[in-house]
C-alpha positions in Angstrom: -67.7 187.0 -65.8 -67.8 183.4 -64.7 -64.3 182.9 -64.9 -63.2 186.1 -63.0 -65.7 185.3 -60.3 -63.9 181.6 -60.0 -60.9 183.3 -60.3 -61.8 185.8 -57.1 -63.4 182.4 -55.4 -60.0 180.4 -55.9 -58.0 183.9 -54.7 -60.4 184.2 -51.9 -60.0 180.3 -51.0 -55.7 180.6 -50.4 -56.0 183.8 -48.5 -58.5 182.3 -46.3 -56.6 179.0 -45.5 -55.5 178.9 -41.8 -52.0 179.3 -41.4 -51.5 179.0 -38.2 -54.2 179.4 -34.5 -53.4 182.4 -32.1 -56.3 181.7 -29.0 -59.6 181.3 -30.7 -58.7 183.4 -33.6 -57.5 181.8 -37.0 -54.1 183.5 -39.0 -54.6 183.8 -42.5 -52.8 185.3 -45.3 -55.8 187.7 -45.9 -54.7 188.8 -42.4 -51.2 189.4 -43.0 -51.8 191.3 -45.8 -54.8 193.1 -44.1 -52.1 194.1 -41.4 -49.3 195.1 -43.7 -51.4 197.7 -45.9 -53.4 198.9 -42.8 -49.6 199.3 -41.0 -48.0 201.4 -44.2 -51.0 203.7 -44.1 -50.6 204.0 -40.5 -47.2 205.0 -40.7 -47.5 207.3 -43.7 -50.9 209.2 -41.7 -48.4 209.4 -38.4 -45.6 211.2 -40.2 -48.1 213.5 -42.4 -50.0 214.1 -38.9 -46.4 215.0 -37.1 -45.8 217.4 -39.5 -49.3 218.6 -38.8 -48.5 219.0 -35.0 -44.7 220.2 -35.3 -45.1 223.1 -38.3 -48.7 224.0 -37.4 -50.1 223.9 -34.1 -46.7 224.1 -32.3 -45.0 226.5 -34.8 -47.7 229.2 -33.0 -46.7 228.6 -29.1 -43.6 229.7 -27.8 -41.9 226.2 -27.8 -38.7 226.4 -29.7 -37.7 223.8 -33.5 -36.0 221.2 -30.5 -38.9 220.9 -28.1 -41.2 221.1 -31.1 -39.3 218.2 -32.6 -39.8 216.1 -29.2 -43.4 217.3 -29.0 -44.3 215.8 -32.3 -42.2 212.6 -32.0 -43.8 211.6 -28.8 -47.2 211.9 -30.7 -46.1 209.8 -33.2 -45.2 206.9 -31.0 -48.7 207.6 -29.2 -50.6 207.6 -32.3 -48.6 204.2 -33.9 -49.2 202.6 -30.6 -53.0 202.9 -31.0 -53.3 202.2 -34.5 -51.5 199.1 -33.9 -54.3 197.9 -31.3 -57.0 198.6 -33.8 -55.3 197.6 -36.8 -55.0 194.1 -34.6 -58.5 194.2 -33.6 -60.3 194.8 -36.7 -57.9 191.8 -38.1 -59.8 189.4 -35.7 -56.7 188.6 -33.5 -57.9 188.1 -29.9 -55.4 190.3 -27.9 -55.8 188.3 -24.4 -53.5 185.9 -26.6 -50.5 188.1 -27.1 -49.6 187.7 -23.6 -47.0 184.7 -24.4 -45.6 187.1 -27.3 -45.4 189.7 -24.7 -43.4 187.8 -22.8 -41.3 185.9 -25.2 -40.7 190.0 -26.8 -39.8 190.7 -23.4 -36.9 187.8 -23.0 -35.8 188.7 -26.6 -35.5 192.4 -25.1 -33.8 191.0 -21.9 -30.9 189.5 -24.5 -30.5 190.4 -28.0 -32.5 193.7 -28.3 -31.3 195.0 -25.1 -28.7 197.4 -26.8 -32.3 199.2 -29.3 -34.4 198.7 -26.4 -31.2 200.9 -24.7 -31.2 203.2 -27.3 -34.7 203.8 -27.8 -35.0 204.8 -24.0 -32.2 206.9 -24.0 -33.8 208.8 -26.9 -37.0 209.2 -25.4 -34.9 210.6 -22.1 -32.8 213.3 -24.6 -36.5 214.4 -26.0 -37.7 214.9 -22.5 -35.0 216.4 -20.7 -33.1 217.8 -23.9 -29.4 217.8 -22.5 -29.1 218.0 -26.2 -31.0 220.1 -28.8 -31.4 220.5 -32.8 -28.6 222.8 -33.4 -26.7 222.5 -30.5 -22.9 222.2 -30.8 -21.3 219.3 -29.0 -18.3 216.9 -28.7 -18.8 213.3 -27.9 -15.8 211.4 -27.6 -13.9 211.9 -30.6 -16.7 213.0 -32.8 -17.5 217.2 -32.6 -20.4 218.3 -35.1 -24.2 220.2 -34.8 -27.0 218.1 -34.0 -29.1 218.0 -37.0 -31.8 215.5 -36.5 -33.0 213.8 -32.9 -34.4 209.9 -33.6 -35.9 207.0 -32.1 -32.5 205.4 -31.7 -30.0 207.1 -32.9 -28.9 210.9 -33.3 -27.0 212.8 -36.4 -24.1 215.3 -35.9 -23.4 217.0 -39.3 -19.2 217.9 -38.8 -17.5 221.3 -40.3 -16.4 218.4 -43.1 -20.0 218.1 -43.8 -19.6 214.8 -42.9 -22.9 213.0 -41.3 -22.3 210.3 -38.2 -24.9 208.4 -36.8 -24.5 208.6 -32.6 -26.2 205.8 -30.6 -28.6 207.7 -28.1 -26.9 205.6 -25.3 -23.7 207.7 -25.6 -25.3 211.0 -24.5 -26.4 209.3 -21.8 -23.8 207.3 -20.2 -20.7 209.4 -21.4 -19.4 212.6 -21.2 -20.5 215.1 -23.7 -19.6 218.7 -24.4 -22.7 220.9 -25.7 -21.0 224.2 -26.3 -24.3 225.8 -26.8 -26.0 224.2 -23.7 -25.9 227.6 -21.2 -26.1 230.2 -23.8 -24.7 231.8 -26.9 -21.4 233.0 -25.4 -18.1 231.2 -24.5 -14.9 231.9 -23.7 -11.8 230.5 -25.5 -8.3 230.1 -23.5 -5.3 230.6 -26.2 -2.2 229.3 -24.6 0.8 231.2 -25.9 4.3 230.9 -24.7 7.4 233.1 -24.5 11.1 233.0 -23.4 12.7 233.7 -20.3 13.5 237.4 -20.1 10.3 238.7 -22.7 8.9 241.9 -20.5 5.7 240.2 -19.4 3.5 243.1 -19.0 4.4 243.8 -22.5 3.1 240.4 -23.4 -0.2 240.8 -21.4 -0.6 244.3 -23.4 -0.1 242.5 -26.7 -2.2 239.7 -25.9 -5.3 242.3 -25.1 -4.7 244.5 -28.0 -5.1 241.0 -30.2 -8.6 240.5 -28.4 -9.5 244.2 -29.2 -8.5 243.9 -32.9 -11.0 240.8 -33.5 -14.4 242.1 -34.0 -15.5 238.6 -33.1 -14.3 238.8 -29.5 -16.9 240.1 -27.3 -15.9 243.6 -25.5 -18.1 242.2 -22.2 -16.8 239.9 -20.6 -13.7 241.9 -21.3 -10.6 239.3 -22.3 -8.2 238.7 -20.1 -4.7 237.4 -19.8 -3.0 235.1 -17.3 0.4 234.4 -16.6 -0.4 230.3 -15.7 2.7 228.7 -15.3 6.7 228.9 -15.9 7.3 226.3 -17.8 10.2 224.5 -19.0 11.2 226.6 -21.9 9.5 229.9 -21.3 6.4 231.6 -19.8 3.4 230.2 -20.3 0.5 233.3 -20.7 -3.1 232.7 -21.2 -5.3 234.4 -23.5 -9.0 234.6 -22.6 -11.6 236.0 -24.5 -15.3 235.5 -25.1 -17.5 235.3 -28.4 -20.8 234.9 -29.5 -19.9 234.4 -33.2 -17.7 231.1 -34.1 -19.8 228.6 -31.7 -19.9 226.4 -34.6 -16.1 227.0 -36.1 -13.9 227.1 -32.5 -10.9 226.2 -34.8 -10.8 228.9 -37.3 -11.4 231.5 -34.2 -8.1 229.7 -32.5 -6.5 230.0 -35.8 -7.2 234.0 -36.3 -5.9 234.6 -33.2 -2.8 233.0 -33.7 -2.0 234.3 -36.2 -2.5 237.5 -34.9 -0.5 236.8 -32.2 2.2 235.9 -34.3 2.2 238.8 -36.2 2.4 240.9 -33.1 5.0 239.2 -31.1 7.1 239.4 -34.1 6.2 243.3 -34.6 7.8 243.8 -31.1 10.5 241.5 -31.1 9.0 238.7 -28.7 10.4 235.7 -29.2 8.0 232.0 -28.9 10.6 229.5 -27.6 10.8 225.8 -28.1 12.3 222.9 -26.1 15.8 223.2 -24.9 18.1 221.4 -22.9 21.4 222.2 -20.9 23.5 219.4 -21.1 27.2 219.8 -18.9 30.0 217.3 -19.0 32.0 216.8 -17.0 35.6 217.3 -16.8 39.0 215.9 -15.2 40.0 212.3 -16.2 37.8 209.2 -16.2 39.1 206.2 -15.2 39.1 203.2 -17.3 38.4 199.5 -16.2 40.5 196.7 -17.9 40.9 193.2 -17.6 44.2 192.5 -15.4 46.9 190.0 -16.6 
């Protein structure tokens, strides 16, 4: 018993040796650990908590998973912020002396964390206003994918190749982004389709309509609709309209039915989908030839 109290006296005596002096208060490594454990149980109580709040008490009101989801994030930051203050208080660090940190944090924020500090801020802005939601469909850039999870800093879009990428919040916010599900759960889809001088257009506008009426996941109302938009270079260049409530998430493969549906009638009826030409005349009678006189 003597030798494992010297043991916890020696122990005792390196944790307790002053590494460095914040203000009046002496930094130990008793207080760095103190601070460490304290700061993993704070985190793991502020997650369990969030859950708490988010698939609890929210999951009864009429907020929906997205605002839930900003809801309980925003109590997290409160609740970490707070536990930080006490965790720093019952260590014995004076906070008046953090002032210089809190500037010198500030500077480092100014320079080489200005791009998380950025982030961070822009995330707190998507939670708030929620130009984005969970779920959501959207294109920024090159990158078109649901939103899957909301962070701190950065946001996840889960792709059709079920492919995750990482988003920096500071792209919703200072680019342009699609969000396909942003006013409600119908769009409409324009199908270009082209055919050659001399097809009987209101043939082609029939066509077009009965292909919208055959797919069951084009919405009756709106009613589709086709335009005649431009005559183009090679042929007449139609416009097929149609709305759906279905295929938010898969655009392509709804483009891709109604293609081929298209195709199928065009060739049923004999309408014919040109492709570039070009009329090239030359012209006759003799050309004279320069040459070098003797």
């Amino acid at each position: 018993m003597e030798m494992l109290e010297a043991i916890r006296q020696q122990i005792t005596g390196w944790l307790d040796i002053p590494i460095f002096k914040l203000g009046e208060s002496h930094v130990t490594l008793w207080t760095f650990f103190y601070m460490l454990l304290w700061l993993l149980v704070l985190v793991w109580v502020t997650k369990w908590l969030r859950r708490i709040v988010e698939k609890g008490l929210l999951s009864r009101s009429k907020l929906d998973q997205s605002a839930r989801q900003a809801a309980g994030t925003v109590f997290q930051y409160i609740i970490v912020a707070l536990g930080l203050l006490i965790i720093l208080q019952t260590a014995g660090i004076d906070l008046t002396t953090l002032n210089i940190l809190a500037g010198a944090v500030g500077i480092g924020v100014g320079f080489g964390l200005q791009n998380i500090a950025n982030n961070f801020i822009s995330g707190l802005i998507i939670l708030f206003e929620r130009p984005v939601k969970l779920g959501d469909r959207i294109v920024v850039g090159d990158i078109e994918g649901d939103v899957t999870v909301i962070g701190a800093r950065s946001t996840t879009v889960l792709t059709n190749d079920n492919i995750s990428i990482i988003v920096p919040n500071s792209r919703f916010i200072t680019e342009n982004v699609i969000n396909w599900s942003h006013s409600g759960e119908t769009i409409r889809f324009r199908i270009p389709v082209s055919v050659a001088y001399g097809t009987d257009a209101r043939l082609t506008e029939k066509l077009l309509l009965e292909v919208a009426a055959e797919n069951k996941d084009v919405l009756e109302s709106p009613v589709p609709a086709v335009r005649l938009v431009e005559f183009g270079d090679s042929g007449l260049q139609f416009e097929l309209r149609a709305w759906t409530g279905a295929l938010l998430h898969r655009r392509g493969l709804l483009t891709s039915v109604l293609n081929f549906a298209i195709l199928d009638k065009f060739r049923e009826h004999g309408i014919v989908i040109p492709f570039p030409q070009r009329d090239i005349h030359i012209k006759s009678g003799p050309v004279p030839l320069g040459g070098r006189k003797e």
